[in-house]
N, C-alpha and C positions, 0 to 999 in steps of 0.2 A: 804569123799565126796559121796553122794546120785548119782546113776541110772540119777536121774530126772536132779542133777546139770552134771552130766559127759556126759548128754546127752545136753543139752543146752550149755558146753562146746564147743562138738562136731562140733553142727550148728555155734557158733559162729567162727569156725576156717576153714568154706568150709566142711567137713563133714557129711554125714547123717546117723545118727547114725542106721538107721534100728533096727533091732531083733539084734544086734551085742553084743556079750557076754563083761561086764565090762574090762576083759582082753583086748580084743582084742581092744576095743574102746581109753583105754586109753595109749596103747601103737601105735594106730593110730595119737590120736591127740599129742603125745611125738612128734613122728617123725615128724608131721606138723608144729610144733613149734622148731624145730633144737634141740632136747634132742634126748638123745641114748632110742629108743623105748626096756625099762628096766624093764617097772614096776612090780612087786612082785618077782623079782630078787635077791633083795640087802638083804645081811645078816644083819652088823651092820650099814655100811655107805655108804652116798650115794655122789659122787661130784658133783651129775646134782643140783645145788644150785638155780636155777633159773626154776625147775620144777613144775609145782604149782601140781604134785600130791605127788610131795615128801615125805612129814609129814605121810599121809595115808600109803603111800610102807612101808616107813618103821616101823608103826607103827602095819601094816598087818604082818611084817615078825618077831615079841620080843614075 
């Protein structure tokens, strides 16, 4: 997921995303949406199954 979509995420969930580093933002809007704010955490697997940055995490962490 792009800066631009993580950011227009953000706004769509009460968020401003400001200057806020992709880390910080997407483990912002986890916690907004009831996910464990995890992201680039997971080794091989992840059970937040209904996270929509999942795919990314853990395709950030092979």
């Amino acid at each position: 997921m792009t800066m631009a979509e993580i950011r227009e995420k953000a706004r769509a969930v009460g968020i401003t995303p400001g200057r806020k580093r992709k880390l910080e933002l997407v483990r912002e809007i986890q916690r907004r949406e009831g996910n464990f704010p995890c992201f680039g955490t997971a080794t091989d697997y992840c059970d937040q199954l209904d996270c929509c940055f999942r795919d990314d995490c853990l395709g950030k962490n092979r």
